[in-house]
N, C-alpha and C positions, 0 to 999 in steps of 0.2 A: 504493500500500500504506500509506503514511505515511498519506495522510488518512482512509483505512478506521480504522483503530490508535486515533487520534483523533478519530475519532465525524462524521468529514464524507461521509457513505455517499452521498448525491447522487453527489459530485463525484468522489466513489472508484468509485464504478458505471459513468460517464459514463469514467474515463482508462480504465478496465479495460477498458472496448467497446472504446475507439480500439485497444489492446496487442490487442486479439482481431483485429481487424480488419486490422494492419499485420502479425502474426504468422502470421494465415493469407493474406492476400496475397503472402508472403513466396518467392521461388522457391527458399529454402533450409529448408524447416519446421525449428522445434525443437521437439520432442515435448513437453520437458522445459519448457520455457518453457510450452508452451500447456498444458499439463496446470496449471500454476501460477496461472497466468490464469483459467483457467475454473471452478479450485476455489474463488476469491479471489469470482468471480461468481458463484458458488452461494450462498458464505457471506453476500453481500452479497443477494442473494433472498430469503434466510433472515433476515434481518432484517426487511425489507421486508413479509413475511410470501407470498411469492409460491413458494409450493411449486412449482407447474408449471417457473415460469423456473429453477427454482434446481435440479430434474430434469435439465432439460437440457441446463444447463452442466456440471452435476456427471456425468450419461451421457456427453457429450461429453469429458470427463476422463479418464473409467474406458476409454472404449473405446482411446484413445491409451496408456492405462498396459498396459492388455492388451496391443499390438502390438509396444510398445516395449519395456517393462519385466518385470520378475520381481515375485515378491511380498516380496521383502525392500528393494525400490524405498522410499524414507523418505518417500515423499506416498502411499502407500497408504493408512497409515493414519488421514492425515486424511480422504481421499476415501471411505474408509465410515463414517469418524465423522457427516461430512458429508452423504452422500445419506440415511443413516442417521436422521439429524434432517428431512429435506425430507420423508420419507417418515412418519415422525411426523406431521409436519405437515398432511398429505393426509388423513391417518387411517388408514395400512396401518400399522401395529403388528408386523406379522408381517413385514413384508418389512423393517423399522426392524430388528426383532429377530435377525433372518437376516445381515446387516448388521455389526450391533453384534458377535454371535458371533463371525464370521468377524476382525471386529477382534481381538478376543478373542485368537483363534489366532494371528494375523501378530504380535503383540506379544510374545506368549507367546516363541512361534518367534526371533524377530528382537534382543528387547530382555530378554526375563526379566520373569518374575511380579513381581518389587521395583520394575520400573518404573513411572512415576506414570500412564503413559497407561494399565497395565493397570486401575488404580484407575476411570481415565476410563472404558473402556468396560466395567468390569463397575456403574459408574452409569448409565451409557447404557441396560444391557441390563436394567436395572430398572425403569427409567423407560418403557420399550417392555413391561415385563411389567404394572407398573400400568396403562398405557392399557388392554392388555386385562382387565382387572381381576382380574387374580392377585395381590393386594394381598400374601397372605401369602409367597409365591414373591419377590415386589417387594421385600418389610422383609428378608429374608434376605441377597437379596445387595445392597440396599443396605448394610446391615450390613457386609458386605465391603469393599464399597470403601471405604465411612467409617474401618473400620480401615486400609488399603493408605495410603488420601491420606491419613490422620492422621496416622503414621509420617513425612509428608514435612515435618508441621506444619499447625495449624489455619488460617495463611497462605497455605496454597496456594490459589490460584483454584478449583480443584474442590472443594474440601472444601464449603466452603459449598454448593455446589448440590447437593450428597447430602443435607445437611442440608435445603434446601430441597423439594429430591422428595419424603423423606420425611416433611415436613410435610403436604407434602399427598397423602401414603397414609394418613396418621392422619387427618387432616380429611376425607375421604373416607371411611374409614372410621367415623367415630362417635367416633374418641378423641377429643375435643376439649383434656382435658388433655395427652396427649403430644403433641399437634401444636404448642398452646404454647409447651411448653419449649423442643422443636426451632427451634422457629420464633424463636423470644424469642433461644436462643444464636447462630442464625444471623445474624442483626440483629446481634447485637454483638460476632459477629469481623468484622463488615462495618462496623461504624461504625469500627472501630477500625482496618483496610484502607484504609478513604476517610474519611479525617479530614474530608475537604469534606462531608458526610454527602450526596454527590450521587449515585452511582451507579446505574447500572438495575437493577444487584442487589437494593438496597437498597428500588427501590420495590417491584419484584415480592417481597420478602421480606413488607412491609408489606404488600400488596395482600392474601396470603394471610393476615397476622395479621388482616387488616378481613373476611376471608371468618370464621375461624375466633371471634372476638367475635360477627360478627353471630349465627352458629349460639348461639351463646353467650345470647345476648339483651343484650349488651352493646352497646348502640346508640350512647353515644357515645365508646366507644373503637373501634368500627367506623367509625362518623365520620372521626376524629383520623387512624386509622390510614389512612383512602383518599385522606385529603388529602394527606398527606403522599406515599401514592404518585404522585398526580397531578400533586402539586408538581413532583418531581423528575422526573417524566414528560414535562412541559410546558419545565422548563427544558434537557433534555438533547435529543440531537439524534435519538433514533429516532422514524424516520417515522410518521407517525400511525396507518400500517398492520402494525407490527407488532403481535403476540397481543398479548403482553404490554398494551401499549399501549390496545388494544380490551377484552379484559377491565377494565383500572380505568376504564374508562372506564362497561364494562357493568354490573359491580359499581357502580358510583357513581350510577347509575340507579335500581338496584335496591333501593341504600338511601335515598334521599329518595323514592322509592315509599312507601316504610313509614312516613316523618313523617305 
């Protein structure tokens, strides 16, 4: 778990097999444990960029919380935050969405409306509305959670990726100056977060200001800004098959295409 935390996802993928492997060998199963393990091996697919793998462990998860547990079980609601995202990832949006809802509810039910995960998954559930491109439905209730996780403060790790979504439901849609601003503030509660200015936040933040220039005709702050995610891309440790990842790298193509 430790080297997951700290960005050594090989090696954190690699102990997590071995714990799956001695856990289900086990002649004593704990549910509770392998349910933790497989969610831990989802999340780490999900980086990697491997939806299928990260299906399976996260199905593998769910069917043991089903046997075992209730729904006020406290890994619920990571395990639909989580398959919730893999499923993004494939392109079902709708099954992401059904998902996210359901988080929705268990948090509701379990923790109260004021809670920061409720914040979480009503960005989730927006981000699964923009993939299907209900952009106007998307700014609504991202709107909501922008207010929910603001209330905890603009330091909270969520905040910034509401902010980040809906940059890119304005760039998407044609705004090109509100995706700016959003994007521009986003960038600088995140520099301000990681004083190192290293973050994966912080390139995918950039990657999307170099999307939103280029629309622009701003070619060499589209430039500046892809380097800059690449930079950081290049010296941080996710695999070279994460999206995030592929995209600057896609984008970075696309703009010395244009030189």
């Amino acid at each position: 778990y430790q080297r997951r935390v700290h960005g050594a996802y090989h090696k954190a993928r690699e102990k997590f097999k071995d714990c799956d492997r001695i856990a289900s060998a086990s002649p004593n199963p704990n549910p509770e444990l392998s349910i933790r393990i497989n969610l831990q091996l989802g999340k780490l697919s999900i980086i990697f960029g491997e939806a299928p793998t990260a299906l399976d462990s996260l199905d593998k998860a769910t069917k043991l919380h089903e046997k075992y547990f209730d729904d006020d079980y406290h890994e619920l609601s990571n395990l639909l935050w989580n398959t919730g995202d893999a499923y993004l990832l494939v392109g079902n949006s709708q099954k992401a969405l059904e998902l996210y809802e359901r988080g929705l509810t268990v948090v509701k039910k379990n923790l109260g409306e004021d809670h920061p995960n409720y914040g979480v998954f009503l960005m989730k559930k927006g981000e699964a509305l923009f993939k299907q491109g209900k952009k106007a439905e998307a700014i609504q209730i991202l709107n909501q959670s922008e207010e929910k996780l603001g209330l905890k403060g603009k330091e909270h790790p969520r905040y910034t990726k509401v902010l980040l979504i809906l940059g890119q439901v304005y760039l998407d849609s044609g705004n090109l100056d509100k995706a700016t601003s959003i994007l521009e503030e986003c960038l600088k509660i995140l520099t301000v977060i990681h004083k190192e200015n290293d973050h994966p936040d912080i390139a995918e933040t950039a990657l999307y200001l170099s999307m939103v220039n280029l629309k622009k005709q701003n070619s060499s702050d589209a430039r500046n800004f892809i380097e800059h995610s690449r930079s950081i891309l290049r010296k941080s440790s996710l695999p070279n098959t994460n999206p995030i990842f592929i995209m600057a790298e896609e984008h970075h193509k696309a703009i010395m295409a244009r030189r």
